[in-house]
C-alpha positions in Angstrom: -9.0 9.2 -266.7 -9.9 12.8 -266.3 -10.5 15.5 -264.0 -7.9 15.0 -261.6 -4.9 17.6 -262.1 -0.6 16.6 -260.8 -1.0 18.9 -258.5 -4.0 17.2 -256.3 -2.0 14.1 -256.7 1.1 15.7 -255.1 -1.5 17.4 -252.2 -2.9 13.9 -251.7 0.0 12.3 -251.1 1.1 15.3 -248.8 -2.0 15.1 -247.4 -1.8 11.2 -246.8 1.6 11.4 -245.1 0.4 14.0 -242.7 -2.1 11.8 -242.0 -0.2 8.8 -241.3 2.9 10.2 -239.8 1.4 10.5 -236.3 1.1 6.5 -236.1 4.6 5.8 -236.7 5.9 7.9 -234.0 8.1 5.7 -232.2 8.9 3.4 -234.8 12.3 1.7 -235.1 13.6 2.8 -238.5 16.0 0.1 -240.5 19.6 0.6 -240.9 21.0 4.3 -241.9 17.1 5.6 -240.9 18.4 9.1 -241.5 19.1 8.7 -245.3 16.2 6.2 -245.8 14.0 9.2 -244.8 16.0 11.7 -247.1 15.8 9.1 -250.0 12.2 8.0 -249.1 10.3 11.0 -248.9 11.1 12.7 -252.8 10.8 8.6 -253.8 7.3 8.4 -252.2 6.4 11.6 -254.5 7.7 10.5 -257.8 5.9 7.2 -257.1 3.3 8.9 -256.7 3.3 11.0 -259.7 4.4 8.2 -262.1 1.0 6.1 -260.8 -0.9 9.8 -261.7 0.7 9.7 -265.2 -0.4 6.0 -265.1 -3.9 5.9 -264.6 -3.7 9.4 -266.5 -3.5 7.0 -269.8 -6.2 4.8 -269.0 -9.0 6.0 -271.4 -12.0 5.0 -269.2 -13.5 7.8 -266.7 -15.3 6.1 -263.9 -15.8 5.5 -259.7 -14.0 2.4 -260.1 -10.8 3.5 -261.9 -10.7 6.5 -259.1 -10.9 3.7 -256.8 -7.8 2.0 -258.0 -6.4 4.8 -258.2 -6.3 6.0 -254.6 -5.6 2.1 -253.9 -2.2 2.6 -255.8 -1.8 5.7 -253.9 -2.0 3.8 -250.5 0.0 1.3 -251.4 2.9 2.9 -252.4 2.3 5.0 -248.5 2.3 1.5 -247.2 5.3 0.4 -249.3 7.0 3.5 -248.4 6.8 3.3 -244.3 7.7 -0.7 -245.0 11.1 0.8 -246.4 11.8 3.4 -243.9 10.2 1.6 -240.8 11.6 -1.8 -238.6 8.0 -3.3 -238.1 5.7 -5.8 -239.2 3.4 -5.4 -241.9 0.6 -5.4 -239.8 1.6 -2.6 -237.7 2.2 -1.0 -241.4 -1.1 -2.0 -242.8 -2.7 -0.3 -239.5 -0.8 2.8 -239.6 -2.3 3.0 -243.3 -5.8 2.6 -242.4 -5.7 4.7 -239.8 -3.6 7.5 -241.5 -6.1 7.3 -244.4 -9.1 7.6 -242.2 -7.3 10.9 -240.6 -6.9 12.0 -243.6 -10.6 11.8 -244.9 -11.7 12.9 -241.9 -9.5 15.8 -242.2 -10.9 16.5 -246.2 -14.4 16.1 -245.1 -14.6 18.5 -242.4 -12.9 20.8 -244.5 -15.3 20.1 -247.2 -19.0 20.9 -244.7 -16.8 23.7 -243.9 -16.4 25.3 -247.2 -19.6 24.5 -248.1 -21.3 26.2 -245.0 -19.3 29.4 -245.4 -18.8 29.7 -248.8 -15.5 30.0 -248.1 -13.1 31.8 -251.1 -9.3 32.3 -250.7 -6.2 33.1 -252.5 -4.5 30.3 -253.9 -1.5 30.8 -251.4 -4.1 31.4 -248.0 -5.9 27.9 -249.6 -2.6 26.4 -249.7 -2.0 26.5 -246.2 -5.6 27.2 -244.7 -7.1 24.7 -246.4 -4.7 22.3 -248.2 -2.8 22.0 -245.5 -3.3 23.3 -241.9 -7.0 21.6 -241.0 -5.0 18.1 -242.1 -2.1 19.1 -239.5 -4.8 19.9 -236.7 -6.6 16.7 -237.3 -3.7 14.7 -237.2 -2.3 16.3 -234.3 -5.7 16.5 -232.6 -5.7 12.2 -232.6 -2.6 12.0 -231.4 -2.9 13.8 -228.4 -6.5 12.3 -227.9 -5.4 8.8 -228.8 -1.9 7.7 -229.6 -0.8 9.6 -226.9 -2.9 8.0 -224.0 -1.8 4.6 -225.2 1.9 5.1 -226.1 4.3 2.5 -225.5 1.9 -0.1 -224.6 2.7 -3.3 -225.5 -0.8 -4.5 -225.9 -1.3 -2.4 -228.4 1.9 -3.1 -230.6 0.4 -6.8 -231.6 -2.6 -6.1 -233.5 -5.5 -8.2 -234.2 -5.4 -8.5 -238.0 -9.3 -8.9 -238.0 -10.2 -5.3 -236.8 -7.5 -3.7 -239.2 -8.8 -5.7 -242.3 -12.3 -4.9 -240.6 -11.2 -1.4 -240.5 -10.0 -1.6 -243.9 -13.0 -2.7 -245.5 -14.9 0.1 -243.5 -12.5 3.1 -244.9 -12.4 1.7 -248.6 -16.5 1.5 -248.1 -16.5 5.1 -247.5 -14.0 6.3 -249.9 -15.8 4.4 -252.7 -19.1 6.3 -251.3 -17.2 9.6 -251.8 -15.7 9.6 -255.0 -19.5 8.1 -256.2 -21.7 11.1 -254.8 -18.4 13.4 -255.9 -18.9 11.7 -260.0 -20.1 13.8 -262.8 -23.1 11.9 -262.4 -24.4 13.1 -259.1 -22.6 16.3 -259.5 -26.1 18.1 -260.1 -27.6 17.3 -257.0 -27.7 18.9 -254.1 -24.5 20.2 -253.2 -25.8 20.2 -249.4 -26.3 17.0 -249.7 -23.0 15.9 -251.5 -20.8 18.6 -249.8 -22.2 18.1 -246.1 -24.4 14.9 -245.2 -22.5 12.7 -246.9 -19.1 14.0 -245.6 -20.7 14.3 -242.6 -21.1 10.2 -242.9 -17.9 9.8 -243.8 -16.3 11.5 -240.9 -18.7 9.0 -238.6 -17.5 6.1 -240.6 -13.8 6.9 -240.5 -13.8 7.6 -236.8 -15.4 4.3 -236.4 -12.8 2.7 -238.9 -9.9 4.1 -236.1 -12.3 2.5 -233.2 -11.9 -0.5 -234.5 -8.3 -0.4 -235.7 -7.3 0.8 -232.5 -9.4 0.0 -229.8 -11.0 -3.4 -231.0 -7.6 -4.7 -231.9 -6.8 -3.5 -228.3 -9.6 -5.1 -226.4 -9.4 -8.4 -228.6 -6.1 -9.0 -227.9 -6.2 -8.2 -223.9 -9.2 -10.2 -223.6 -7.2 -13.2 -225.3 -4.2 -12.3 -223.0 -6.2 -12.6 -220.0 -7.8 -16.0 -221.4 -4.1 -17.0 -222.1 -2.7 -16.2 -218.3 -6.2 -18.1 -216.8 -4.5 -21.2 -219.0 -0.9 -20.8 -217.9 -2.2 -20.8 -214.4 -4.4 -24.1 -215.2 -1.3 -25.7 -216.1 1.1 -24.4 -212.9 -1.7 -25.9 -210.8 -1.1 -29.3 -212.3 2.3 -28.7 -212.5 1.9 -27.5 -208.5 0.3 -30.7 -207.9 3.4 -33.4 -209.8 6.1 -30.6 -207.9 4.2 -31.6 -204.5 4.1 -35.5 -205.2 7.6 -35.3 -206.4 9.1 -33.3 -203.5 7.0 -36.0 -201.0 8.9 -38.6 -202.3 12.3 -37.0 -202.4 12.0 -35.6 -198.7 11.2 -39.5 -197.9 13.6 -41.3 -199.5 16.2 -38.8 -198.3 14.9 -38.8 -194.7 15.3 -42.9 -195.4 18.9 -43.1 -197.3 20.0 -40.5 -193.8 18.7 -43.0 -191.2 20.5 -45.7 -192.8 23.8 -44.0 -193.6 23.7 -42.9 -190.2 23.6 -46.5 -188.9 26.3 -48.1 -191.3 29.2 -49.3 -189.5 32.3 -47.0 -190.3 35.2 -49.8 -191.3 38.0 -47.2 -192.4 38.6 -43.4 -192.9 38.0 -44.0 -196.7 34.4 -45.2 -196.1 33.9 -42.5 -193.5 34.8 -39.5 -196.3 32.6 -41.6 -199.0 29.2 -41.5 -195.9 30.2 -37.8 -195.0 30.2 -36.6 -198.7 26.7 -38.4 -199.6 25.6 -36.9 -196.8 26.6 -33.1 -197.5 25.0 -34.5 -201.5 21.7 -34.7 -199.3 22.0 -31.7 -197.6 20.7 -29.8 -200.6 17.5 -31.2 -199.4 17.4 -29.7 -196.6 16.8 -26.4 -197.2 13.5 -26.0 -196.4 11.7 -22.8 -195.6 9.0 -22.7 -192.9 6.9 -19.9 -194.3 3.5 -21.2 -193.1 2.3 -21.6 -196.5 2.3 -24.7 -198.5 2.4 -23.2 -202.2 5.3 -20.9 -200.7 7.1 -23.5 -199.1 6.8 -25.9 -202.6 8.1 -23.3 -205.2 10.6 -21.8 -202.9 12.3 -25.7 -202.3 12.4 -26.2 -206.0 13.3 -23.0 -206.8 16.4 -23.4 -203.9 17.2 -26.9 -205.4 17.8 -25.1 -209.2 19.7 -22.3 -207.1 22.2 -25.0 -205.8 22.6 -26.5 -208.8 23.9 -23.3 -210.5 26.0 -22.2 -207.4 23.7 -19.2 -207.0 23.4 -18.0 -203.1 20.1 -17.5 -202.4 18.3 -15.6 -199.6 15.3 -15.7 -198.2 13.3 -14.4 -195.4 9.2 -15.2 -195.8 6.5 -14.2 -193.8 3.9 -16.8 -195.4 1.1 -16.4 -193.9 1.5 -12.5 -195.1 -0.2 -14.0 -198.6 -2.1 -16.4 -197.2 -5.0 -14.8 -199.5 -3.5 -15.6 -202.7 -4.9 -19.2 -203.9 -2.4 -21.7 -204.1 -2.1 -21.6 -208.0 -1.5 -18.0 -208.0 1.0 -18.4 -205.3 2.8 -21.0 -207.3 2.8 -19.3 -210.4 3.6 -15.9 -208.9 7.2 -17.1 -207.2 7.9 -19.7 -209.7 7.8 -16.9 -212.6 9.9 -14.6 -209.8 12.0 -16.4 -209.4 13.0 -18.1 -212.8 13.4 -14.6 -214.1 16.1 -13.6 -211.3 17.9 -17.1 -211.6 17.9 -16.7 -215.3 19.3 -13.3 -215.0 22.6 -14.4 -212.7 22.9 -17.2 -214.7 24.4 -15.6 -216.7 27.6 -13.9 -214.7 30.3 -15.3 -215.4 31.7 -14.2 -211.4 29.8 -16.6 -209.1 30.2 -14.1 -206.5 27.2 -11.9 -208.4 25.2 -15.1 -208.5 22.8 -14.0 -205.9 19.4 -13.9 -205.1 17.6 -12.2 -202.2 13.6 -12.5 -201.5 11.9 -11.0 -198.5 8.0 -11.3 -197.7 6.7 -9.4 -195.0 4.0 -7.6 -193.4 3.8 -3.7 -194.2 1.0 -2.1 -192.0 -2.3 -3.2 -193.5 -0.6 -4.9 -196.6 2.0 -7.4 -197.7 5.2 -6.3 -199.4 7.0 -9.2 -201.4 10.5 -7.6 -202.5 13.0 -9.6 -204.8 16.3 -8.5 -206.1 19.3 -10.0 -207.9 22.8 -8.8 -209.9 21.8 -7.6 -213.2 24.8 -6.8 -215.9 23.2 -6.3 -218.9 20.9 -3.4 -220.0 17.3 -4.1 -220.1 14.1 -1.9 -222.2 11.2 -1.4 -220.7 7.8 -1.2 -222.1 4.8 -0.3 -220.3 6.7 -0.6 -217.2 7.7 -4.4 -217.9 11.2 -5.5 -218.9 11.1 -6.5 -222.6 12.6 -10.2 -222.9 15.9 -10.4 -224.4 14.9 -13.6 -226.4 15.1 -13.4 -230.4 11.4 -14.7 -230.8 9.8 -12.1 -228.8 5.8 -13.2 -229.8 6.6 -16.5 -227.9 8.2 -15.1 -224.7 8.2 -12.8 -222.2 4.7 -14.4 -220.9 6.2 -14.8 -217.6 6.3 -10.9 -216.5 3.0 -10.5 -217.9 2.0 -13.3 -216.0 3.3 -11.7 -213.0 1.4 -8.1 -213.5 -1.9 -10.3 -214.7 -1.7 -12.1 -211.3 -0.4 -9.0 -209.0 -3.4 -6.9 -210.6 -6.0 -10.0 -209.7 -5.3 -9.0 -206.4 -5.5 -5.2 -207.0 -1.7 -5.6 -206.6 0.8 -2.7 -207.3 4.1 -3.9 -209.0 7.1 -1.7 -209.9 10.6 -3.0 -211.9 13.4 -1.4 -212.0 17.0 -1.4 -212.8 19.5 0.4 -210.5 22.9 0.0 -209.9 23.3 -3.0 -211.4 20.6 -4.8 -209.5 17.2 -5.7 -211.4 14.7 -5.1 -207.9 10.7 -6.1 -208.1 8.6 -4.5 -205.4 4.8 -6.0 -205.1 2.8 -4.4 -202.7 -1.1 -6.0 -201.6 -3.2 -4.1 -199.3 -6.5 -5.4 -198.2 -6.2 -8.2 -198.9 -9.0 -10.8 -197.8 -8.7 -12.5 -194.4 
């Protein structure tokens, strides 16, 4: 292979890591991340040069051994973040396609450019001014346009595999285009042709390969979100439905086990303390809370039921008819997820006087404030203001506070966590809602 010189391969693979770097921003990096990064950065180089000095050998001059030979160049970028970098290969495999795409995008505006102006500088000024600085501004122009607007969102962390190999496909489409109109064998064409339409269709083509890395993974994955939380509340209505015939039965047979204890004929003081201590068992099941709404009044028994069973004090003062707007379902879902969340949090105190739980629903001028609070002693991350779940298999949890925002924003709902002081609060605020 020749007509490629070290030193391109070295400003390449500069070139490529400028390209990329702006996608990892934020990344966690493995163990000792600081001398990863010193011991990364010189071995992504040599890598680098060994695969030049490679393919340098190979005695065949043609697109496709270029082709290859930018593909071993990516890989070892790809290989290289996988070192330094904490994240799935997914997330790595998008940072690639998208850092490449920068970077052509970056080479073939530079290219129209110089071919426009005729541009001619020193080798030093060409260094920086060319090499370097347009590949910089690029990268740095997408970030602040792009990654920016959409950092720290968790949507955006799980990417739909589909639109990066999509995206994939697009930029390797492109890049084989390029080094094909850039072979000795169209070399005699027209240079406006080579040097500025076709880069020109490249730059098109790479911004669409970043669309659909970035955005079309986005869009994909919210829109099967969304068609996930419409199934999880499916299910909490049939699970609102067996709750209801279950809590029927129990109020009945408890209202029926009370008459009849209260007509048994006391013998001794040994039978009376046996009576009085099944009857303080079926006082549990009287805690019943007259909100004025039946979905209320369902999840917040059962919810009060769990709370006894874990000696955790619970609270509550409930305007129902101050959500009387939100379906049933939603209702359900909302509390139950509310709920669950703050009893698993004070679960886990090991003081049962920080077992508590305090809800209040009310009426706040022309809206509904729901406000929920409970001890919190361990440190909790948030992501796109939503607590991160402190489960080890984080793709299958965590479903419940999304739930939450999905069903607060159905109702064009404002919610705000926080921690402070030790307490985990959740404010939701509704205004207008329907009559």
């Amino acid at each position: 292979m020749s007509g490629l010189r070290l030193i391109s391969c070295v400003r390449f693979a500069m070139q490529l890591l400028i390209g990329e770097s702006v996608y990892v921003l934020g990344w966690k990096l493995r163990g000792k991340g600081a001398v990863r990064l010193l011991l990364a950065l010189p071995g992504y180089f040599l890598a680098c040069a060994l695969a030049f000095g490679l393919f340098s050998w190979i005695p065949i001059n043609g697109p496709v051994v270029y082709i290859l030979y930018y593909v071993a160049l990516f890989a070892i970028s790809l290989g290289t973040m996988r070192l330094c970098f904490d994240v799935k290969w997914a997330e790595i495999l998008f940072a690639g396609v998208c850092g490449y795409a920068t970077q052509h995008i970056a080479f073939g505006a530079i290219t129209v450019i110089s071919q426009l102006t005729g541009l001619s500088l020193s080798p030093v000024a060409d260094f920086f001014l060319i090499r370097l600085l347009p590949y910089v501004l690029i990268s740095a122009g997408i970030w602040f346009l792009v990654i920016r607007r959409y950092a720290g969102k968790g949507t955006v962390r799980d990417r739909d595999m589909r639109m990066v190999v999509l995206a994939l496909g697009v930029l390797f489409t492109v890049i084989f285009i390029s080094v094909l109109v850039d072979d000795r064998v169209f070399r005699e064409s027209s240079a406006l042709l080579q040097n500025v339409f076709c880069k020109l269709y490249a730059i098109v083509c790479c911004l669409l390969a970043i669309f659909v890395a970035y955005f079309m993974s986005r869009q994909n994955l919210i829109l099967r979100e969304t068609e996930m939380m419409e199934q999880m509340l499916r299910q909490s209505e049939e699970q609102q439905k067996l709750s209801q015939e279950t809590i029927n039965i129990i109020n009945i047979k408890c209202h029926d086990l009370k008459y009849r204890l209260s007509h048994l004929p006391v013998a001794d003081s040994g039978q009376k303390e046996y009576i009085e201590s099944v009857s303080d068992a079926l006082a549990i099941y009287d805690n019943t809370f007259e909100t004025g709404n039946d979905a209320l009044y369902l999840v917040l028994t059962e919810k009060s039921l769990l709370c006894s069973q874990y000696h955790i004090k619970f609270s509550c003062m409930a305007d129902g008819q101050a959500l009387a707007s939100l379906s049933s379902p939603d209702l359900y879902a909302l509390f139950g997820n509310l709920m669950d969340n703050a009893i698993e949090s004070v679960m886990k105190e090991p003081d049962e006087d920080k077992r508590i739980v305090s809800l209040t629903i009310s009426r706040r001028g022309q809206g509904s404030h729901v406000h929920i609070e409970n001890h919190c002693g361990e440190v909790v991350e948030f992501e796109d203001d939503l607590p991160l779940t402190t489960k080890t298999d984080k793709d299958n949890h965590g479903f419940g506070v999304r739930s939450i925002r999905y069903i607060v924003g159905k109702y064009h709902g404002d919610l705000l966590m926080r921690l402070d002081g030790g307490r985990f609060l959740v404010d939701i605020f509704f205004t207008n809602l329907p009559k």
